[in-house]
C-alpha positions in Angstrom: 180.1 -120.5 128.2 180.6 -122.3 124.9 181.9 -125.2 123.0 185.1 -124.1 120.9 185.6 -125.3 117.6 188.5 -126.7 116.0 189.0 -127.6 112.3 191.0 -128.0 109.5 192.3 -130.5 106.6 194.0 -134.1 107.7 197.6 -133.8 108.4 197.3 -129.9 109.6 198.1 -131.2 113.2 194.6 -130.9 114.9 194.9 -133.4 117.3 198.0 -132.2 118.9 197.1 -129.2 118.9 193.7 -130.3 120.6 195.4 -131.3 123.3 197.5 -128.8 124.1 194.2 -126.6 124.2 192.5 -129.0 126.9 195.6 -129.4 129.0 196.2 -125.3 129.4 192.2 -124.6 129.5 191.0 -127.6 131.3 188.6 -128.0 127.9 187.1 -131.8 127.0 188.0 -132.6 123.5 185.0 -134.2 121.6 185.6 -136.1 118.3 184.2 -135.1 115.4 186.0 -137.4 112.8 183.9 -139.7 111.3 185.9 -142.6 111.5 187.6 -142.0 115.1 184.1 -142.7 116.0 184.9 -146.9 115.5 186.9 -149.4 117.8 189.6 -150.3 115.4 191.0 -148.4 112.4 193.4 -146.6 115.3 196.1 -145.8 112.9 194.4 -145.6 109.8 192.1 -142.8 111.4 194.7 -140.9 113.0 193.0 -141.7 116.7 194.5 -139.9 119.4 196.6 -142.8 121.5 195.5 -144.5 124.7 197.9 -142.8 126.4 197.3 -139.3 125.1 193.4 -139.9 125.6 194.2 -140.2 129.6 195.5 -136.8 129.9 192.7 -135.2 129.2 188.7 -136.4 128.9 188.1 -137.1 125.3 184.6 -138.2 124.2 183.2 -139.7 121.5 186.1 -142.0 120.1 185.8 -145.6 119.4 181.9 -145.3 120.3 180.7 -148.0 117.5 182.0 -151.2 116.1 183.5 -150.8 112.4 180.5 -153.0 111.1 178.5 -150.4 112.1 177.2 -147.5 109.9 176.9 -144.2 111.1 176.8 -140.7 110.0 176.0 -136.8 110.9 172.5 -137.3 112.1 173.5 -140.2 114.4 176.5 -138.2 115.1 174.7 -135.2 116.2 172.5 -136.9 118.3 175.3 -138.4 120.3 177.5 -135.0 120.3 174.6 -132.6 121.4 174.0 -134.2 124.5 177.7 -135.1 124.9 178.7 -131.1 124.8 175.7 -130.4 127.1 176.8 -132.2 130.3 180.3 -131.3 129.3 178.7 -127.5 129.8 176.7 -128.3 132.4 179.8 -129.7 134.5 181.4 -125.8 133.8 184.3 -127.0 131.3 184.3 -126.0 127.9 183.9 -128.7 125.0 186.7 -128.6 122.3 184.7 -129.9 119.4 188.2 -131.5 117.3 187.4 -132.9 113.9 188.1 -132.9 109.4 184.6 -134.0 109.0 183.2 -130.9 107.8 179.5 -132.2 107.8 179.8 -133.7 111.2 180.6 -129.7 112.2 177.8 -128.3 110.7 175.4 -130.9 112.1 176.3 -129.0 115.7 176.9 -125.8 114.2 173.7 -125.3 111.6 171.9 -128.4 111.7 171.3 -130.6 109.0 168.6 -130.1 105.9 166.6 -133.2 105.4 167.8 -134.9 102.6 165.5 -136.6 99.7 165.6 -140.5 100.1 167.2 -142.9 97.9 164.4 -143.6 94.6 165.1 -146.9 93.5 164.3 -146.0 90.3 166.5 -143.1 89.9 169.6 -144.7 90.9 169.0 -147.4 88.4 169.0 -145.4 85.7 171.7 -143.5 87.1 173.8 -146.8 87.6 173.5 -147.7 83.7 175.6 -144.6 82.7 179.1 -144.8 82.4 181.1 -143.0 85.6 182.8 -140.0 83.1 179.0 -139.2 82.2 177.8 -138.9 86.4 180.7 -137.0 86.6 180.1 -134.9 83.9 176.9 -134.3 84.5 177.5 -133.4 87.9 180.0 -130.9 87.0 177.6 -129.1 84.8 174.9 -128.9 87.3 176.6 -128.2 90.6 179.9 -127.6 90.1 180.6 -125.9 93.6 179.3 -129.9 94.7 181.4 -131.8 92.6 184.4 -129.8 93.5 183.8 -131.1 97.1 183.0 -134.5 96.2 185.0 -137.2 95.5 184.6 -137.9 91.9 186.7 -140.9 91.5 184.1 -142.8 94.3 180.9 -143.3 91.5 178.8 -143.6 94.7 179.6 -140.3 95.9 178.7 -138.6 92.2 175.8 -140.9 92.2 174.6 -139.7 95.5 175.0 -136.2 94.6 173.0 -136.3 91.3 170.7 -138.2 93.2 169.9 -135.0 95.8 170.5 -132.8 92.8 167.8 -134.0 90.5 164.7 -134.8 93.5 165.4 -131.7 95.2 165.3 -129.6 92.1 168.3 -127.5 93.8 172.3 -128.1 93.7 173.8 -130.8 96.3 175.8 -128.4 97.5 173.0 -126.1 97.6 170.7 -128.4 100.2 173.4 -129.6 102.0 174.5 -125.7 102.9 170.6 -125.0 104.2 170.0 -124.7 107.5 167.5 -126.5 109.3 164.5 -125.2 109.5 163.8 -124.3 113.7 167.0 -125.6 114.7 168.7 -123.4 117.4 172.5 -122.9 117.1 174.4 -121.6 120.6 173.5 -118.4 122.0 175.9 -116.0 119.9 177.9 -116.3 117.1 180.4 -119.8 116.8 183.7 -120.1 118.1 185.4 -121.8 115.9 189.2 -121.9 114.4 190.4 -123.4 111.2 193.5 -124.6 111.1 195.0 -124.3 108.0 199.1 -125.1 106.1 200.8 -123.8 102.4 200.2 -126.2 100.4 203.3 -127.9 100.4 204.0 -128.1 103.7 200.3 -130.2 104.2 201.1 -132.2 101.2 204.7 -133.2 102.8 203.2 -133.4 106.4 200.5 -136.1 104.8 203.0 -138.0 103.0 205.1 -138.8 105.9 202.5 -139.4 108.3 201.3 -142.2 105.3 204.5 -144.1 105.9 204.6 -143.9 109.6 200.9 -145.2 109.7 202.5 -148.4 107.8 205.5 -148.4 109.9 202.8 -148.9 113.1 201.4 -151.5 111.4 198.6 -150.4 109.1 199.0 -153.6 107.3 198.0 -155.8 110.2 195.0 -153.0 111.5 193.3 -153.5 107.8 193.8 -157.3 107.8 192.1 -157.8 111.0 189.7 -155.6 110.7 187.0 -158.0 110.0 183.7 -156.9 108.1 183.1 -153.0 107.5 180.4 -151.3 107.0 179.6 -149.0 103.9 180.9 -146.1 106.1 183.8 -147.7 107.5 184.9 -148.6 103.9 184.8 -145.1 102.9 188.2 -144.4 104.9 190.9 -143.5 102.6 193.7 -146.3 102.8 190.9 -149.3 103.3 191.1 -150.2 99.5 194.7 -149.5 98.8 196.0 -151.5 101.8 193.5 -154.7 100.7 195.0 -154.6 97.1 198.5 -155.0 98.4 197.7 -157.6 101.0 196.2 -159.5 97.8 199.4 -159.0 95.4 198.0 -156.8 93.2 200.3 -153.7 94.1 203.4 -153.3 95.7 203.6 -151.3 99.1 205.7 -148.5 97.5 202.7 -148.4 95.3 200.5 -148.9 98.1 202.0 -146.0 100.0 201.8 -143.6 97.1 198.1 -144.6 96.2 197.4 -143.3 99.9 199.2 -140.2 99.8 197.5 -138.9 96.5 194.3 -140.3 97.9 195.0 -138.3 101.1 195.9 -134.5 99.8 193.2 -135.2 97.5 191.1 -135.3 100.4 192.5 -132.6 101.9 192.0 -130.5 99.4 187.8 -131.4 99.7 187.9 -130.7 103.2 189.7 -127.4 102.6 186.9 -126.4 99.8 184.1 -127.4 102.5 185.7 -125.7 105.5 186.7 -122.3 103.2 182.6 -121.9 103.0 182.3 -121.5 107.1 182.6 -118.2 107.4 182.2 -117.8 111.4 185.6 -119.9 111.5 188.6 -117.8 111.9 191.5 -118.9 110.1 195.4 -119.3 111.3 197.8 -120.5 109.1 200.7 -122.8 110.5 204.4 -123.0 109.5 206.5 -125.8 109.2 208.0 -124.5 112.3 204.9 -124.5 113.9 204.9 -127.4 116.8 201.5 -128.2 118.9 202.7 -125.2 121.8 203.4 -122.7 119.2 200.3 -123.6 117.3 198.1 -123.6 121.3 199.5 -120.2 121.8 198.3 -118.6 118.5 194.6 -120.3 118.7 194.4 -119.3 122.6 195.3 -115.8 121.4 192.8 -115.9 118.8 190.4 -117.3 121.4 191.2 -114.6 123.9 190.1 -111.5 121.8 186.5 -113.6 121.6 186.1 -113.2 125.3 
């Protein structure tokens, strides 16, 4: 027996689908989003609802305080023993997540990464952002299509493993880790993937229902964040209308393009996982039609 995989882009209907698969297959979904993983930031991360979390075990969700930093390592370490008792217990984990690195942490393992040089990023800092970008294009461009260039920490970060490491970003962060033991056999893992323009349309009215459920109020109270928590796409946005500087039809549209921009990363990371097998959904698509077709899929793997 072994954990099943399930990824794909935000808005492509994972969750839902998720839970369809553990309802039929008496599976446990465990999260793999990086920022279901905090108490608070329901809405703005998507989080499976109270109610929906009682019909089936789900692990993993709301584990840390939003002040809290985490990331793949810690996530690993909490997931890896998570999955095992889930095993052990004879039910199969659903491993549900966008967070492409928070996969391969489970899936590959993680290659050590160079740490921060104090020195370097100074330097780096004194350059303009079109010039880290720029630079960063030129030497990894696979990396910088999978980064998010408008964010100068991210391109900084990326030049940063680029130039210690003497390989590409993308390059190190694709390496396996050295001894670490994947599952017996190959992965089980689907991707779930839309066209284009029926992600992009899914994403831009899931935006406006997130403010309909009160995305305003979730950000406002949210209290101090940590560096990670800040990452989440809506944070900055929804903090620049609360202070006047943008209206919320601005607002809104600043987190759509912010969010298929996004999507578009995660689909570029994902696309590299070969070992995933792809479906494609159609507008018509709903969470049981979309079960079926991954159960079928699942089915020829046994």
């Amino acid at each position: 027996m072994r954990a099943l995989y399930l990824a794909g882009a935000t808005g492509t209907g994972k969750s839902g689908v998720a839970l369809e698969l553990a309802r039929h297959t008496g599976a446990e979904i465990v999260n793999a989003d990086a920022f279901q993983v905090y108490r608070g930031l329901d809405i703005l991360s998507a989080k499976p609802s109270a109610a929906e979390q009682q019909l089936v075990p789900h692990h993993l969700f709301s584990i840390i305080p939003a002040s809290q930093s985490f990331n793949a390592a810690a996530f690993a370490e909490r997931a890896r023993p998570c999955i095992a008792e889930i095993l052990r217990r004879g039910k199969v984990p659903l491993v549900v997540g966008g967070t492409g690195l928070y996969i391969k942490a489970l899936t590959h393992g993680l290659s050590p990464l160079p740490a921060a040089d104090p020195g370097l990023r100074t330097a780096l800092s004194s350059l303009p952002s079109t010039d880290l970008v720029s630079w960063l294009q030129a030497v990894d461009p696979q990396g910088a299509a999978s980064t998010n260039l408008e964010n100068p920490r991210y391109v900084q970060r990326a030049l940063e493993i680029t130039l210690q490491s003497g390989l590409p970003m993308s390059t190190v962060k694709n390496e396996w880790t050295p001894g670490f033991t994947r599952e017996t056999g190959s992965i089980r893992g689907v991707l779930l993937q839309r066209e284009r323009e029926d992600l992009y349309s899914r994403i831009n009215a899931r935006v406006v229902s997130m403010i309909e459920e009160g995305l305003l109020d979730e950000v406002r109270d949210a209290g101090e964040l940590s560096a990670t928590a800040e990452k989440a796409i809506g944070i900055r946005d929804v903090r620049r209308h609360l202070a006047g500087e943008i209206t919320l039809e601005e607002c809104i549209s600043a987190i759509q393009q912010a969010t298929r921009r996004f999507a578009k990363r995660q689909l570029t990371w994902f696309n590299r996982e070969k070992e995933f097998q792809s479906i494609c959904l159609t507008p018509e698509d709903d969470a049981k039609s979309a079960c079926a077709r991954v159960m079928e899929l699942v089915a020829e793997w046994e």
